[in-house]
N, C-alpha and C positions, 0 to 999 in steps of 0.2 A: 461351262464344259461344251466344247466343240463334238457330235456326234460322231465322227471317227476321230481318229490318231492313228498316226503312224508307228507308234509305239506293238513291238511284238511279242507273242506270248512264246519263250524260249526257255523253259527251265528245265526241259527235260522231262516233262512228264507226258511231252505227245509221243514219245516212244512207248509201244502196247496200249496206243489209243485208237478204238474201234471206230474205224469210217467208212460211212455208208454214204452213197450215192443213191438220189432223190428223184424223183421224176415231180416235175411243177404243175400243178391245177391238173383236174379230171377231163380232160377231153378224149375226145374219140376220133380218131385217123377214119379220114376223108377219103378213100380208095376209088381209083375210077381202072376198072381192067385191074392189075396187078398191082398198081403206081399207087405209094401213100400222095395226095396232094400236098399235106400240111405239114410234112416234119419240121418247121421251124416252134410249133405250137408244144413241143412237146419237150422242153429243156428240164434242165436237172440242176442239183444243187448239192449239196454237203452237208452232212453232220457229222460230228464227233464224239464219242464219248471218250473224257480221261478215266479210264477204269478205274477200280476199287485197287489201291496198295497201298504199304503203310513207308512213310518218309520222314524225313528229320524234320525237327522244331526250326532249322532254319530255312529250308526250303519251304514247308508249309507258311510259314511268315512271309515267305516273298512272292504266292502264288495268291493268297490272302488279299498283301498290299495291291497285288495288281486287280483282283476282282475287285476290291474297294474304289481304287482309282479310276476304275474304268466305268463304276457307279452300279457296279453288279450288272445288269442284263441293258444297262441304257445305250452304252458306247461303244461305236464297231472299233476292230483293231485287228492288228496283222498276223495270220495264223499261219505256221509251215506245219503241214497236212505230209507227212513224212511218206504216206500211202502217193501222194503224186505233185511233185513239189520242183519238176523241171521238163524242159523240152527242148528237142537237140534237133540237131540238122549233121548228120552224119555219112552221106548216102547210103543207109539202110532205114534207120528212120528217120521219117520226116516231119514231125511233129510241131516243129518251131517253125511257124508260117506270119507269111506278113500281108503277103498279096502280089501284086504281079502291075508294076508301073505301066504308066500311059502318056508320060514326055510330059505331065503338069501337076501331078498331086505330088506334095511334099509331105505329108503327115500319112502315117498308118496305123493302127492298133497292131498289138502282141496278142499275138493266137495261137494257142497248143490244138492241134490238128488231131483227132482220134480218129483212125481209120484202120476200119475192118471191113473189106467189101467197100459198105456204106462209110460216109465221114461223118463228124461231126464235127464246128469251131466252137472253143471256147477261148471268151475275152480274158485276157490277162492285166488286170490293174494293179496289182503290185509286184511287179519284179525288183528281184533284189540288186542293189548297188554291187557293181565288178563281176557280174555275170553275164553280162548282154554281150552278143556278140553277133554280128550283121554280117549277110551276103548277098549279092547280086549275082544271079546265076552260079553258084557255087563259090564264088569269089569270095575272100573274107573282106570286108571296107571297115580301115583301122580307124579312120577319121571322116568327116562330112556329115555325120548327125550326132542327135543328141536323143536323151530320152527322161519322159519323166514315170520318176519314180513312185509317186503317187498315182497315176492314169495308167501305166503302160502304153502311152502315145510317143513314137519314133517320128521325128523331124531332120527330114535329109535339107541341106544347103541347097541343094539342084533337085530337080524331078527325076527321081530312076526313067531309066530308058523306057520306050515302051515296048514292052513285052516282056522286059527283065523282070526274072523270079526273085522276087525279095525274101529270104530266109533269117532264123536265128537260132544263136544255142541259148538258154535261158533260165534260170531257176526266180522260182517265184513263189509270195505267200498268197494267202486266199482273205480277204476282209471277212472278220467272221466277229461272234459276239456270244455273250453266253445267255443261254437260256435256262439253266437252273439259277431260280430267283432267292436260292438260300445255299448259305455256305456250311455245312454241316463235317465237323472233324471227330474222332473218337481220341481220346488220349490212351497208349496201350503200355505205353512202360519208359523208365531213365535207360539208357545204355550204359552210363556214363556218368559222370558229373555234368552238368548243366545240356547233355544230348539225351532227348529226349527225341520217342519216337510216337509217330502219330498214323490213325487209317485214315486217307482221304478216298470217299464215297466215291460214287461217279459223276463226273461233274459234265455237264452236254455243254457243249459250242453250236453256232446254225450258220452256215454261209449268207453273208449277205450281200 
């Protein structure tokens, strides 16, 4: 077992999944006059919890198979976090950022830009296939890169210009993995002939 896959968690139960935003290690902002020094020290991260509801014997089977497969809590995998799961280049927002050429880099990371006042960049490593979409100064460029779907690393053929704003529109998942180390179901009642219904607890995810 390879420690991620590509494989992602979709079955419908990250809909009324409660996600919080994390702030990383305990430090303390370095101020000189008014100026933080350090806001790179001070990143963030994800959790999720799939809340408490009750669901079919077939879907509980195949949220099951995949914590099994994934070897419960060992193996990262690709999470769409419904709470923030794209970024656009729109001329209102500008969220879907690349960087800004200099006549000789060809390669750039995918970055959702959060900006109020203050900015902040976060890396995007899994965007999703038929979603990418690329600009040079507001231009859309239909062809001349490529991109990978595991890194979120964009390779242009030629070096963008220098000075040219590299933008993108983008939907993307989050590598994530679960950290409840037990899988606990309640049985509550048949519907049906062989449809049975079941409670699944809350089961947590952690961005990795």
């Amino acid at each position: 077992m390879n420690i991620s896959t590509e494989e992602q968690l979709n079955l419908g139960f990250d809909l009324g999944a409660v996600s919080t935003v994390k702030q990383r290690g305990n430090r303390m902002p370095k101020v000189i006059g008014d100026v933080v020094q350090n806001p790179a020290d001070f990143n963030f991260y994800r959790t999720w919890s799939i809340a408490s509801r009750n669901i079919s014997r077939e879907k509980i089977g195949k949220l099951v198979a995949f914590y099994i497969a994934r070897g419960g809590t060992v193996q990262n995998f690709r999470y769409k976090d419904w709470a923030d799961f794209h970024a656009v280049h729109d001329g209102v927002e500008e969220s879907g950022y690349l960087g800004v050429g200099d006549g000789v880099e060809t390669d750039f990371q995918l970055i959702k830009r959060y900006t109020v006042e203050n900015s902040f960049d976060r890396l995007i490593n899994k965007p999703v296939a038929g979603t990418v979409f690329v600009y040079f100064d507001g231009i859309q460029q239909a062809s001349g890169w490529s991109i990978s779907l595991s890194t979120g690393m964009i390779s242009f053929i030629s070096p963008p210009a220098n000075g040219e704003v590299i933008t993108a529109d983008f939907e993307f998942d989050v590598k994530a993995k679960f950290i409840t180390e037990s899988f606990n179901t309640k049985f509550l009642a048949y519907q049906q002939r062989n449809i049975s219904i079941h409670n699944l607890p809350a089961l947590q995810l952690r961005e990795v």
